[in-house]
DOBA-722015 format. One line per 2 residues: number of its first residue (from 1); for each residue z, x, y of C-alpha. Coordinates in steps of 0.05 Angstrom, whole numbers, plus 5000, padded with zeros to 4 digits. Example, Ala and Ser with C-alpha at 12.3 -4.5 7.8 and 13.67 -1.06 7.14 Angstrom:
! DOBA-722015
1> 5156,5246,4910 ~ 5143,5273,4979
! end
This chain:
! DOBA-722015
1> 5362,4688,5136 ~ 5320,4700,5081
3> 5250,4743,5087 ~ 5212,4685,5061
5> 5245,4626,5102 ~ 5209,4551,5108
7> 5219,4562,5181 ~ 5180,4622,5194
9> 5102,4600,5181 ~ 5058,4643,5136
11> 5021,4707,5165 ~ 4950,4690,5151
13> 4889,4744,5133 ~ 4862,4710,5202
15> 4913,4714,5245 ~ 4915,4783,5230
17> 4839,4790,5237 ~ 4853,4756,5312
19> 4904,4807,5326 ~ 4862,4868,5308
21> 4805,4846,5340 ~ 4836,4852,5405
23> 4877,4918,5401 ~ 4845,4982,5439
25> 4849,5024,5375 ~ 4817,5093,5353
27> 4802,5104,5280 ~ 4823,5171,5265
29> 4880,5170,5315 ~ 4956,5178,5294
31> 4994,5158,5353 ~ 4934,5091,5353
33> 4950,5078,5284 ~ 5034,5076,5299
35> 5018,5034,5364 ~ 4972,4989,5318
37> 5033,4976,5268 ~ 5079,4969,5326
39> 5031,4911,5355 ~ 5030,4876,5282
41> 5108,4874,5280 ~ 5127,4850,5350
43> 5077,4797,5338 ~ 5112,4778,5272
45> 5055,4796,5236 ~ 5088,4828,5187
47> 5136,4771,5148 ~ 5083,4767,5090
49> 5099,4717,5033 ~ 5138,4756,4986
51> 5110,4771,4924 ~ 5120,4731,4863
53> 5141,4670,4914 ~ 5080,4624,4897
55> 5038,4658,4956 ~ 5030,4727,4927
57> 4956,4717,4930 ~ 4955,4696,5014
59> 4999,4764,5015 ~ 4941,4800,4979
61> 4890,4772,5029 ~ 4931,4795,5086
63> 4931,4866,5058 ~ 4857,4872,5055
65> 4854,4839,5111 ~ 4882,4899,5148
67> 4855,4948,5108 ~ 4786,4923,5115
69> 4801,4944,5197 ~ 4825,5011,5174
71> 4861,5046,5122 ~ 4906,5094,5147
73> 4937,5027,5182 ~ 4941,4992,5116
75> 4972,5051,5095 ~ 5029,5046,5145
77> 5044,4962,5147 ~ 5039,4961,5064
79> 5087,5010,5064 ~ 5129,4975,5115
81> 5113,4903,5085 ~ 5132,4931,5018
83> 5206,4963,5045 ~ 5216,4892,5074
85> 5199,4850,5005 ~ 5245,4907,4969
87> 5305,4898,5012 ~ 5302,4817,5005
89> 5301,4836,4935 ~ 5355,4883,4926
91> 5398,4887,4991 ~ 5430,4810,5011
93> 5464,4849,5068 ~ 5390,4870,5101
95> 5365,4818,5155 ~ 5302,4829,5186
97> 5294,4852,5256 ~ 5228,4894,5297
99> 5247,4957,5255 ~ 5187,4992,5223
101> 5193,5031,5151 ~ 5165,5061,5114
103> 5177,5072,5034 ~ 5178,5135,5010
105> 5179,5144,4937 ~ 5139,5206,4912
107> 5176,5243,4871 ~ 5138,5318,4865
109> 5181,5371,4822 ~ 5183,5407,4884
111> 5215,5361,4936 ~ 5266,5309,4916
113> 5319,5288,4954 ~ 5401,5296,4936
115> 5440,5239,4953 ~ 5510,5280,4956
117> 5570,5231,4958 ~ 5610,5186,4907
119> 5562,5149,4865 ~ 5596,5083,4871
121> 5589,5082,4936 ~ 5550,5055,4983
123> 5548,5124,5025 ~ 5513,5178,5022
125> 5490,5244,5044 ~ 5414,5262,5042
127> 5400,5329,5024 ~ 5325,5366,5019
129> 5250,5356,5024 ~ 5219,5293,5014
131> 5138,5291,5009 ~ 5082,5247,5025
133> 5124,5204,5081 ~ 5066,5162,5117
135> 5083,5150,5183 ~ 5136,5193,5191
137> 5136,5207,5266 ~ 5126,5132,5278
139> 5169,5089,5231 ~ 5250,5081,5250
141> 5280,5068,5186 ~ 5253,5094,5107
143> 5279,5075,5034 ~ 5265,5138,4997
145> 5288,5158,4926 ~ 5341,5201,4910
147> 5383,5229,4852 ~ 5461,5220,4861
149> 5509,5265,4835 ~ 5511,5236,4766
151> 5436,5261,4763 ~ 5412,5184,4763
153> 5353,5161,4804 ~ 5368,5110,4863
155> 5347,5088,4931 ~ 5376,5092,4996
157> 5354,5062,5069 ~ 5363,5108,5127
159> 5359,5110,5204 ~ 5311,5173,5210
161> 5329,5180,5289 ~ 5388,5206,5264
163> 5402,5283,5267 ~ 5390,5319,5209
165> 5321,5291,5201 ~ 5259,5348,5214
167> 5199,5312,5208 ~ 5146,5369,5198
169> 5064,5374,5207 ~ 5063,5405,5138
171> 5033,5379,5070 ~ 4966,5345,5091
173> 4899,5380,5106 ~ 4854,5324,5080
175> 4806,5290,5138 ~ 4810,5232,5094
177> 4867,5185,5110 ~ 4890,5235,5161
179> 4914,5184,5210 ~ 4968,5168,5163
181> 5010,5233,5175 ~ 5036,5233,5105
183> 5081,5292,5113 ~ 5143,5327,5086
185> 5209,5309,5119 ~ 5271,5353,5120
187> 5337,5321,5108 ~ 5394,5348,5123
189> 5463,5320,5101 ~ 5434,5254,5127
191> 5474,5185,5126 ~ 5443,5129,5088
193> 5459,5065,5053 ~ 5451,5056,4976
195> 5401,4998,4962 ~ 5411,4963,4900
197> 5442,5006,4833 ~ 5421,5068,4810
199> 5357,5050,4774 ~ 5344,4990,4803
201> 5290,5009,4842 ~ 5229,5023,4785
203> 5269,4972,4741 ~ 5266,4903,4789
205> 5201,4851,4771 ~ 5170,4873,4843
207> 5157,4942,4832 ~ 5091,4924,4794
209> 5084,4857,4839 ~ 5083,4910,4895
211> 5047,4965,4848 ~ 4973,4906,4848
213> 4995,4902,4923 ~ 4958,4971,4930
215> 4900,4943,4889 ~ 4894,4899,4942
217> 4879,4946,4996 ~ 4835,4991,4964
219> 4800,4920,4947 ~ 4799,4898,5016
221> 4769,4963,5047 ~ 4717,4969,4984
223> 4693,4894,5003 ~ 4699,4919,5084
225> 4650,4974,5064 ~ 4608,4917,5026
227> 4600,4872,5092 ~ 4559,4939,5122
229> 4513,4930,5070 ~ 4508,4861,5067
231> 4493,4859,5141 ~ 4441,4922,5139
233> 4401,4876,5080 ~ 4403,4814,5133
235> 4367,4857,5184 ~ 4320,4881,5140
237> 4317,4904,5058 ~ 4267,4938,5013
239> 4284,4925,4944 ~ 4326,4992,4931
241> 4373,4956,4982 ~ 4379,4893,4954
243> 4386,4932,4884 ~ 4450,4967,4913
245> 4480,4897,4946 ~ 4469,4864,4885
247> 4511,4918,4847 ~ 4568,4917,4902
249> 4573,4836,4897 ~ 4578,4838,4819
251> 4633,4890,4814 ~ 4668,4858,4881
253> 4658,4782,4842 ~ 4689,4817,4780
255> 4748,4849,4818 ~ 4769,4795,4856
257> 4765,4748,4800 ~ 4822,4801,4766
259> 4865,4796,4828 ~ 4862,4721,4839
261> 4883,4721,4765 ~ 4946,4777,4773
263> 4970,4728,4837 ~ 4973,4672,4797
265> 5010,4705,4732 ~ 5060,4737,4782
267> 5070,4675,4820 ~ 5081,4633,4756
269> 5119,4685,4724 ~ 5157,4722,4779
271> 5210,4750,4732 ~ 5163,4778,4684
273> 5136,4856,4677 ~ 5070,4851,4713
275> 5063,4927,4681 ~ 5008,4918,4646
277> 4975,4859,4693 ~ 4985,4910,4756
279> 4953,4971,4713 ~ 4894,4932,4706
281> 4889,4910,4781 ~ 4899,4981,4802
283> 4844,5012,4751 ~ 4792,4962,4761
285> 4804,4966,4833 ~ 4798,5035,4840
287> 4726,5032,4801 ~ 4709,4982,4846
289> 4734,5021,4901 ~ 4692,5080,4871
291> 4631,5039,4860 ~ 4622,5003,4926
293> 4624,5078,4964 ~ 4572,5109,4916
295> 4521,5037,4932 ~ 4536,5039,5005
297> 4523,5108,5018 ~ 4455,5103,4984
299> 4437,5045,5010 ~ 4453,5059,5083
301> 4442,5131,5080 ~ 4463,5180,5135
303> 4455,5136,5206 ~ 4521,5097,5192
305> 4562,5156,5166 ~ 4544,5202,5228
307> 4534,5137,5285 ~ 4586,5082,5268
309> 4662,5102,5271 ~ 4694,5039,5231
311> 4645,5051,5163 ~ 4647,5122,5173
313> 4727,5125,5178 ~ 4722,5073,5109
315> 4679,5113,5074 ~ 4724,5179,5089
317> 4792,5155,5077 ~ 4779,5102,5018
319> 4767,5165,4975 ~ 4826,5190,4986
321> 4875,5132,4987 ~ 4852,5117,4908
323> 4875,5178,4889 ~ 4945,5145,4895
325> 4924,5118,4829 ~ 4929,5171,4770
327> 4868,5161,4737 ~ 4858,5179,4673
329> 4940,5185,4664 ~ 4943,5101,4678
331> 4887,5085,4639 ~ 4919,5129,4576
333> 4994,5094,4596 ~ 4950,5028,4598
335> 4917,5036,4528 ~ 4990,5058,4500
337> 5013,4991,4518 ~ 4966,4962,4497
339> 4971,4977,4428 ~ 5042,4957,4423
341> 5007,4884,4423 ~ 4946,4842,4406
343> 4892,4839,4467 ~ 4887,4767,4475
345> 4868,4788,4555 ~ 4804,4792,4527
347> 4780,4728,4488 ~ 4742,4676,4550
! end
């Protein structure tokens, strides 16, 4: 049965609110946040529209949805809600049961992962170090990129209960986004299943589609951030604090607008590269991102930083989590590609 099936209703930004609203949860917490993404997926919370499906937009919603509630938990069920739109786009043998993934694609110069076996096959061996794994001591099952023996780039699902698999405390010391446990994992000789060809992964239509997905977050905890504001103004603003809400709406009305728009052009071109629509959702959502925390803490100042745990834990980790853009890098790569045609983005 397919991911997206008639029969299974849409997961809804509320529904998810609902669901959130009643969990026991601390911000900060590892073993909370795993138990929180455990919660979403035996509810069925997790089978978003897919992207590119003609609700990539509701999916959006339901991404900043959660990541409005907290980030390192955004972290965990995009990642997971990501592996499952990847396999219903690659793997027709996949069919979707409570497992929890995780999708584990950095590829540092320093850890990447051998998949030792015959390259036409669908076995394989895992072999070394793979970094930044969020939620590796809480997810069952993770595709991660390898290189076969061939020296070609692939992707492979695997069982990470299995033996041969050392998940480690080792390579994150930042407070920010701590909650996410993005560590290093030690394979050893590992058993997994090759998803999709060699290549297939970075070359399918939804690895951008799911590239703006991340725009969405960062989106979604910027305007979380923005409803502090908003509601410290209703209680009571001088005019520096309506200055700074005023700034927040116009570059949340501005990135929003850019997101609606990147739905609509995946949804009514699903088989197109959404490169270039995706660079610009990720760049303007990161200045947005940016933006909102620089307002917020000046408007607010210190009481809501040191005294409320759900601002304070958005204002920590949303630093951090746009880093997983590449700044300057994108917005060179953006410009490059541009030039190779005429900006008609920008005419009204």
């Amino acid at each position: 049965m397919s991911l997206a099936s008639a029969a299974e209703p849409l997961v809804s930004a509320s529904a998810l609110q609902a669901c959130l609203g009643d969990l026991s949860f601390q911000r900060g917490n590892a073993d909370d946040t795993a138990r929180a993404l455990r919660v979403l997926i035996d509810a069925r919370l997790d089978r978003l529209p897919l992207p590119g499906r003609g609700a990539t937009r509701e999916r959006w919603r339901a991404l900043g949805a959660v990541a409005a509630f907290d980030l390192a938990l955004v972290k965990l069920y995009e990642g997971h809600t990501d592996a499952l739109a990847i396999l219903a786009e690659l793997d027709e043998k996949h069919h979707a049961s409570n497992e929890a993934w995780g999708v584990w694609a950095a590829e540092p110069p320093n850890a990447r992962l051998a998949a030792i076996g015959n390259p036409e096959s669908d076995d394989v061996l895992l072999h070394g170090v793979k970094a930044w794994c969020s939620g590796a001591a809480s997810v069952t099952h993770a595709l991660v990129t390898a290189w076969n023996e061939r020296g070609e780039p692939m992707l492979a699902a695997v069982d990470i209960r299995q033996p041969g698999v050392k998940v480690t405390r080792e390579g994150w010391f930042a407070v920010g986004m701590q909650a996410s446990a993005s560590v290093d994992v030690h394979f050893d000789n590992v058993p997994a299943r090759r998803i999709g060809k060699p290549g297939s992964y970075v070359e399918r239509p939804g690895f951008w589609q799911g590239g703006a997905g991340i725009a969405a977050c960062w989106f979604g905890a910027a305007a979380g951030i923005a409803r502090f504001v908003e509601k410290g103004a209703r209680r009571g603003a001088d005019p520096h604090k309506l200055a700074h809400l005023g700034a927040i709406d116009a570059t949340l009305c501005a990135t929003v607008a850019l997101l609606r728009e990147t739905a609509a052009f995946i949804d009514r071109e699903p088989q197109a590269n959404a490169m270039l629509a995706a660079m610009r959702a990720r760049l303007a959502a990161e200045r947005c991102a940016a933006h909102v925390i620089e307002h917020a803490g000046r408007a607010l100042g210190a009481a809501p930083l040191c005294r409320d745990d759900h601002f304070a834990h958005l204002m920590a980790d949303l630093p951090v989590f746009i880093r997983q853009s590449h700044a300057e890098r994108d917005e060179a790569s953006l410009a490059e590609h541009l030039l190779e045609r005429e900006p008609d983005s920008w005419k009204v």
